[in-house]
Structure formats: C-alpha cells, structure tokens
N, C-alpha and C positions, 0 to 999 in steps of 0.2 A: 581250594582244596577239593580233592575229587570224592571223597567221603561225603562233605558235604550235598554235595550237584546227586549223588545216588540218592541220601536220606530225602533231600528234599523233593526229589522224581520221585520216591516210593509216598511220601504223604500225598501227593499230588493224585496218585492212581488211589490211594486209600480212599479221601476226599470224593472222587468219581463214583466209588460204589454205592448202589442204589441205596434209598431212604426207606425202603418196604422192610417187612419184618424180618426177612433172611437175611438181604444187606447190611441192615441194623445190627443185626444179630452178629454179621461178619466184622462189622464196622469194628463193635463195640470189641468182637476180640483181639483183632488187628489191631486196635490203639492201645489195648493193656497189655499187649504184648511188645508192641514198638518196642517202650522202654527199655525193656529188658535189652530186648535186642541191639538197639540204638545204640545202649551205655556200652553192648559185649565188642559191636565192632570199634566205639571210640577207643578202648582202653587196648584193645588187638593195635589199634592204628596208630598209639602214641599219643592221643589227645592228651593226656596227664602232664 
C-alpha cells in the first residue's frame, strides 16, 4: 500500500532529526502531530 511506504519514509526522516534541544523540540512536535495527520490521510485514503 503506498500510503503506507510514504508514512513509514516520513517516520524514518522524523527518527533522523537531531537529539539537541531544537531537534528535540521539532521531534517532540512532529510526533504529536503525525497522529492527527496520519489518521486525516488514512481516512481520505479509505483505510476504514
């Protein structure tokens, strides 16, 4: 599924960004935000 192969390329460059207090910083908003995101393109995509 090519939804998939995208979500799991984008945790993959998430994962890369640096561990310092900005990265951190970006990390931590990039992951509480995935969700959102993640669930909006499954249900666009038909996962349900």
């Amino acid at each position: 599924m090519a939804d998939s192969s995208f979500l799991l390329s984008t945790i993959s460059l998430a994962q890369m960004e640096p561990t310092g207090s900005k990265g951190g910083t970006w990390k931590a908003m990039g992951v509480s935000n995935f969700g959102g995101w993640a669930l909006t393109i499954w249900v666009f995509g038909g996962g349900s």
